[in-house]
KOLLO-535216 format. One line per field, with one value per residue (C-alpha): residue number from 1; x, y, z; residue in three letters. Coordinates in nm, 3 decimals. Each point is the difference from the previous one (the first is absolute). Layout:
# KOLLO-535216
nukol = c(NUM  ...)
east = c(X  ...)
north = c(Y  ...)
up = c(Z  ...)
tise = c(ALA  ...)
# end
This chain:
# KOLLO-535216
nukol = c(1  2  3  4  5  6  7  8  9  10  11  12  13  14  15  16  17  18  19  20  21  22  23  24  25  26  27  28  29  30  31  32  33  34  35  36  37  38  39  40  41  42  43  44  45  46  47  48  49  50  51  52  53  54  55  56  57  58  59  60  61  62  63  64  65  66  67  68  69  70  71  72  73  74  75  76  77  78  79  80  81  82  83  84  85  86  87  88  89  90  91  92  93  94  95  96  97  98  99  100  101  102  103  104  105  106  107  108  109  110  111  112  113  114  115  116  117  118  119  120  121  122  123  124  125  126  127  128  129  130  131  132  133  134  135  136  137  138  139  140  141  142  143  144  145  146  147  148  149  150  151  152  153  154  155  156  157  158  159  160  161  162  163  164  165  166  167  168  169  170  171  172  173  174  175  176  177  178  179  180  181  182  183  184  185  186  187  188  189  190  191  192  193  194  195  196  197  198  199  200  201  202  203  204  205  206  207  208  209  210  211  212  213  214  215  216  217  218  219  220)
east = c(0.000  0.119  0.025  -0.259  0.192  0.261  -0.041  0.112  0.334  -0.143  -0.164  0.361  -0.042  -0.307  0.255  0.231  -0.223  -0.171  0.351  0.043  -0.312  0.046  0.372  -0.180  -0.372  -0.247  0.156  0.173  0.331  -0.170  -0.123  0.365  0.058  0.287  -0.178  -0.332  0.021  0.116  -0.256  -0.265  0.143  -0.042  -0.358  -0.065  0.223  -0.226  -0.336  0.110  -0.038  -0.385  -0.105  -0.260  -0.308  -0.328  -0.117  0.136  -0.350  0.092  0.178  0.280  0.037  0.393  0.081  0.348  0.178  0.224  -0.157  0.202  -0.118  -0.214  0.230  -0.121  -0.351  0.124  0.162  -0.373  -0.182  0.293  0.017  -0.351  -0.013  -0.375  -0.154  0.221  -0.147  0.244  0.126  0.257  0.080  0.318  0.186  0.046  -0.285  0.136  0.049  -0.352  -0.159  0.198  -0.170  -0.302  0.071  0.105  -0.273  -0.287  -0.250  0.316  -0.015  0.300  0.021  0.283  0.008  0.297  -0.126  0.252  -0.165  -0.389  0.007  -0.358  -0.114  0.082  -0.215  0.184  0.109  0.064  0.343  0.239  0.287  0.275  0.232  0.304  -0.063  0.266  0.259  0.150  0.058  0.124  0.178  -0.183  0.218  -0.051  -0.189  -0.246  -0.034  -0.079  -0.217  -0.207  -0.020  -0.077  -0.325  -0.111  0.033  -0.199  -0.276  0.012  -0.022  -0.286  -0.208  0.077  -0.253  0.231  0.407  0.233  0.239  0.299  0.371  0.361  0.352  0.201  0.323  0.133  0.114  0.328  -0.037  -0.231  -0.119  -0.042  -0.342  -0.186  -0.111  0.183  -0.203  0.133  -0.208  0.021  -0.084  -0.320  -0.081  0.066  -0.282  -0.251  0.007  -0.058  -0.193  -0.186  -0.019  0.238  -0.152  0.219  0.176  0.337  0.073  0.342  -0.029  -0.108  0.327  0.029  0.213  -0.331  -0.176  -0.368  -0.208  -0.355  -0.172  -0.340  -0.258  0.013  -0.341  0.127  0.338  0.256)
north = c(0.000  0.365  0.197  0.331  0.273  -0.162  -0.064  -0.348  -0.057  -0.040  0.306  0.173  -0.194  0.268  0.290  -0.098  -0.022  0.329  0.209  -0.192  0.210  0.280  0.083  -0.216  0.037  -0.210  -0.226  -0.364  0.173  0.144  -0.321  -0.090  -0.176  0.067  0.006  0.007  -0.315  -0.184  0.097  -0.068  -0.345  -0.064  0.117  -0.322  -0.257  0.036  0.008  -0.332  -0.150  -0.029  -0.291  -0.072  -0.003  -0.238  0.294  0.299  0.197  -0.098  0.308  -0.053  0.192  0.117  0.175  0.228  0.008  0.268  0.158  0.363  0.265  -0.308  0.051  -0.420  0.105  0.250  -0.301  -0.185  0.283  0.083  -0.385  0.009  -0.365  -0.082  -0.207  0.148  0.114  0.216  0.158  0.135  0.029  0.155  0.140  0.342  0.221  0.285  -0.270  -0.142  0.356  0.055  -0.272  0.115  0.356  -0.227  -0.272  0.127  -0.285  -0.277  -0.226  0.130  -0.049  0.149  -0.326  -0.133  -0.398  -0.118  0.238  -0.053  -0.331  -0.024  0.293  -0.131  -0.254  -0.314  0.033  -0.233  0.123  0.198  0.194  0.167  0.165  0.191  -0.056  -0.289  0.177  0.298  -0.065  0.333  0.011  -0.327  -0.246  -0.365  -0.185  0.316  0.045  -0.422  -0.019  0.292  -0.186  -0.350  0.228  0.156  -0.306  -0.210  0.271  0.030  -0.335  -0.105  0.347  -0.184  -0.214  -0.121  0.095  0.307  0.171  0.188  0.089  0.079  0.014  -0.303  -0.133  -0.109  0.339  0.200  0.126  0.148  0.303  0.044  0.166  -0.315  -0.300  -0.279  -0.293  -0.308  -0.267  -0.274  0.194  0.095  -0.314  -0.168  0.226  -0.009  -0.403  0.003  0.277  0.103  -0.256  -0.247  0.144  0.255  0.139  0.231  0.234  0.082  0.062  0.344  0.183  0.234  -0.083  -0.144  -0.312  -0.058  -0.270  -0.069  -0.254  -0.155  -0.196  -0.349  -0.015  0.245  -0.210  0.137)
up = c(0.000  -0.086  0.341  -0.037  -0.160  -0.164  -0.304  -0.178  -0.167  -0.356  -0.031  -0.049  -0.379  -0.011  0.090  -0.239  -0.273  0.082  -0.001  -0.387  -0.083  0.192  -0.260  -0.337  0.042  -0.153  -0.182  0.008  0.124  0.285  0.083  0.027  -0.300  -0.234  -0.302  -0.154  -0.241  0.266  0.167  -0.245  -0.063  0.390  -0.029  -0.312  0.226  0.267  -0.213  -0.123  0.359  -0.134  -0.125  -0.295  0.095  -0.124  -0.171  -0.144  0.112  0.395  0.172  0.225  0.311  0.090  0.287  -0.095  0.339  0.075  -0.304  0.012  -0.235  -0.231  -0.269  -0.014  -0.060  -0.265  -0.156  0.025  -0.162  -0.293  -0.117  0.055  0.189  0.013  0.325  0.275  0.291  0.120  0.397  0.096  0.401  0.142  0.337  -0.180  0.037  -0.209  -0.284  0.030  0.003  -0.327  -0.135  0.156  -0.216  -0.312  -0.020  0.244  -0.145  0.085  0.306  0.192  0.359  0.315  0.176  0.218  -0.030  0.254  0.253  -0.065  -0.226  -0.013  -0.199  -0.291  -0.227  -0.168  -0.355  -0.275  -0.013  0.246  -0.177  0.169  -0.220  0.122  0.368  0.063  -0.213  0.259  0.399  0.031  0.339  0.129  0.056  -0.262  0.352  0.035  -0.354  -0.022  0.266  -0.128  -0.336  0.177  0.145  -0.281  -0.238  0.232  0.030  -0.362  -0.079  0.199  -0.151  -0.364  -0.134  -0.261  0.066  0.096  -0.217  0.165  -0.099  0.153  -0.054  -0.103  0.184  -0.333  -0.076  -0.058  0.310  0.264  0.136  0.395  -0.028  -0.284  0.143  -0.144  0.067  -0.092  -0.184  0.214  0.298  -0.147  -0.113  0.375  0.099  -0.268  0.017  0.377  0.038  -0.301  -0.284  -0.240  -0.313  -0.070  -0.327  0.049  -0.317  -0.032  -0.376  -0.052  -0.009  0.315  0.299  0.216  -0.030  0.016  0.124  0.001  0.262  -0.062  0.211  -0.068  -0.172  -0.260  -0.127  -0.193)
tise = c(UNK  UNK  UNK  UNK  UNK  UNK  UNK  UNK  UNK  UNK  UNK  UNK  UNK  UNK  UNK  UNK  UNK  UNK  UNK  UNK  UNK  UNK  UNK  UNK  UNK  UNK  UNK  UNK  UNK  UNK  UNK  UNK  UNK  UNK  UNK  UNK  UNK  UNK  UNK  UNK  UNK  UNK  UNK  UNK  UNK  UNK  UNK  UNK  UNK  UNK  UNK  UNK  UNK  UNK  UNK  UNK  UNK  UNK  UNK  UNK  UNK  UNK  UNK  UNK  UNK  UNK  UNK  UNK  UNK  UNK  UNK  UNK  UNK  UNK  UNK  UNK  UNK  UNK  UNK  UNK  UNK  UNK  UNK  UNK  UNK  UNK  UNK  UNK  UNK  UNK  UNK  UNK  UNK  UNK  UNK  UNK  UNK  UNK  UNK  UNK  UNK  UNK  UNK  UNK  UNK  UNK  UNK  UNK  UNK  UNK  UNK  UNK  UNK  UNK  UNK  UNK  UNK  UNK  UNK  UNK  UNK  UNK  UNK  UNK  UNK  UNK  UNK  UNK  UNK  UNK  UNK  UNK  UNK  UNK  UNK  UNK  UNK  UNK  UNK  UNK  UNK  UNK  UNK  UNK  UNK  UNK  UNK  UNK  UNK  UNK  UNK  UNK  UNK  UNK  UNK  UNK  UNK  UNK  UNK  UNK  UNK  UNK  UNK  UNK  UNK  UNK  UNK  UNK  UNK  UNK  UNK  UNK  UNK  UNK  UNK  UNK  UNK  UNK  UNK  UNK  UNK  UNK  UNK  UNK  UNK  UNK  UNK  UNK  UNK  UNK  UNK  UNK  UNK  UNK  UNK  UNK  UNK  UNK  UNK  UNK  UNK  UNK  UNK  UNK  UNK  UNK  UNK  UNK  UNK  UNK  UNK  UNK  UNK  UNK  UNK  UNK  UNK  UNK  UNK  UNK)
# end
């Protein structure tokens, strides 16, 4: 339990990503990323978590976790993806009320899930781009046991699987403030703790892997 007053570890992530806006603005960069193709192609690797459905009519629901400025939903409306029901929840209030000013017919949402789990509905898909990838000053236990939370709450708020990224080990070399999670250490937990039907991507060209986890009656 958080003591009253102090706030919890992760929500630094939510500072850090608020000073990339406050110098780059509305755009991938202030989001934190280098780049915006890379950022677009992060936006179709973690679409592709979905599965096909029995009918192309039937809408999906996804719920876009840590969801930033929605430059994902922009991605929705500008490749025009049909049968997506789309929200978008995250810590940063000032992000979610520029959303708000952006989109004011969108489902976006200021929720801390980790805080007050159940105000949230279950989706057929949980997607959490971008918030595994920095620790900032957290050290790689905090940072892990912050993503061992949220996965599980994730997970078990997914009708059909989760979607996430971070930073790989097999790199060049690391930087203190990324969370390097190695593969096998993820996969340890999702077998015991969340399911065996898992896919890793590590084929997309950026220095971060990917990795999708689905309920057993879903497959892969």
């Amino acid at each position: 339990m958080i003591s009253p007053g102090k706030r919890p570890d992760y929500h630094q992530i939510t500072a850090c990503t608020e000073s990339y806006f406050d110098r780059l603005g509305d755009s991938p960069l202030g989001m934190g990323w280098p780049n915006t193709p890379d950022a677009i192609r992060r936006y179709q690797i973690m679409l592709d978590v979905i599965r096909p459905q029995p009918s192309p009519a039937d809408s999906i629901s996804i719920l876009d976790l840590g969801c930033g400025c929605g430059h994902m939903y922009e991605y929705l409306h500008s490749e025009q993806f049909g049968g997506i029901r789309y929200t978008g929840i995250d810590l940063s209030e000032r992000f979610i009320d520029q959303c708000h000013t952006k989109y004011p017919a969108a489902d976006f949402r200021h929720v801390d899930v980790l805080q007050t789990p159940e105000q949230l509905e279950i989706f057929d898909y949980v997607i959490l781009n971008g918030v595994f990838t920095s620790r900032c000053a957290m050290s790689f236990q905090q940072m892990w046991d912050f993503a061992r939370s949220l996965l599980s709450w994730a997970f078990h708020r997914a009708r059909h699987g989760i979607a996430f990224n971070a930073m790989a080990k097999h790199v060049d070399w690391e930087r203190d403030d990324l969370f390097h999670l190695p593969l096998d250490t993820f996969a340890a937990f999702a077998s015991e703790s969340l399911s065996r039907h898992f896919v890793i991507r590590n084929d997309y060209g950026l220095y971060e892997f990917a990795a999708y986890v689905y309920h057993l009656k879903t497959g892969v």
